[in-house]
C-alpha positions in Angstrom: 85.4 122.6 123.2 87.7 120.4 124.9 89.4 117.2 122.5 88.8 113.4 124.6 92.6 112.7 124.5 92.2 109.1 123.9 89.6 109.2 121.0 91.9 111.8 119.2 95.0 110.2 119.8 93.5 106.8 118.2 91.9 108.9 115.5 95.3 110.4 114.9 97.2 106.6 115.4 95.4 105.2 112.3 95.8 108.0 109.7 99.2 107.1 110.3 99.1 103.8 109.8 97.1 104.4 106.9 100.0 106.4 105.7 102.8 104.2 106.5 101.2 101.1 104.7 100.5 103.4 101.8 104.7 103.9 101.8 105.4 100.9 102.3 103.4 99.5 99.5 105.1 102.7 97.4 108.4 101.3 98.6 107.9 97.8 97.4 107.1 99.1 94.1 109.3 101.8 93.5 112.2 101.2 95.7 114.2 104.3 93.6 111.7 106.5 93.8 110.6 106.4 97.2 114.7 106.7 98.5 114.4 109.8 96.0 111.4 111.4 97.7 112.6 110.4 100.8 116.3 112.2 100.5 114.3 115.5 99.8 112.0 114.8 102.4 114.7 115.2 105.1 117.2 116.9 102.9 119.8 114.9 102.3 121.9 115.0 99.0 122.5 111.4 98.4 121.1 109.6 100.0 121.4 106.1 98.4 125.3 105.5 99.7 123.7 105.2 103.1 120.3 103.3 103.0 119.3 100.2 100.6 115.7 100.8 100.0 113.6 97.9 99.9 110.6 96.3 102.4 110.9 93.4 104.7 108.1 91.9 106.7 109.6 92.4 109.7 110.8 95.9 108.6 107.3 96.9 107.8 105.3 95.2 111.2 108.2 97.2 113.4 107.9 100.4 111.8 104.2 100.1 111.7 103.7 99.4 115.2 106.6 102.2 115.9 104.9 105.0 113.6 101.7 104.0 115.5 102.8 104.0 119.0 104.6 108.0 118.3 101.4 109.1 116.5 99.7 108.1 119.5 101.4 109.8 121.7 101.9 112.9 120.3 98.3 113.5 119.3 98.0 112.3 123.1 100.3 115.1 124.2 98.6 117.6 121.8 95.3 117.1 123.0 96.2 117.4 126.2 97.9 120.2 126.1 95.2 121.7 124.2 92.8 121.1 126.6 95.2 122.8 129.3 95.4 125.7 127.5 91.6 126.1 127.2 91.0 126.1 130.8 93.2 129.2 130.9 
């Protein structure tokens, strides 16, 4: 069964979103707490000399459209590539 590249890439493109409002709005609220989970989430040690966590508007519309635009892709490129190897 092949994947329609477009419909899965889309599908794909707003779980993300979904996900990065969701962090955003975690953000807002705990700004501590989410630079915590974040630091273990890419494994740094300390992370709170480098970043100040906190949530702009224009932080959060960038990012959105920028976590939307690579989630596109990449399901793009997975489905694609999917669908290549099938015909194999």
């Amino acid at each position: 069964m092949e994947l329609n590249e477009k419909k899965f890439a889309l599908a794909a493109a707003k779980v993300m979103g979904i996900w990065y409002v969701l962090c955003a709005a975690f953000v807002a609220l705990a700004p501590e707490v989410g630079l915590r989970l974040f630091g273990w989430m890419v494994h740094l040690v300390n992370l709170e000399s480098v970043v100040n966590a906190g949530v702009t508007a224009t932080g959060f519309f960038v990012g959105l459209v920028e976590l939307v635009a690579l989630a596109y892709a990449t399901a793009w490129a997975f489905a694609w590539f999917y669908n290549r190897s099938l015909r194999r």
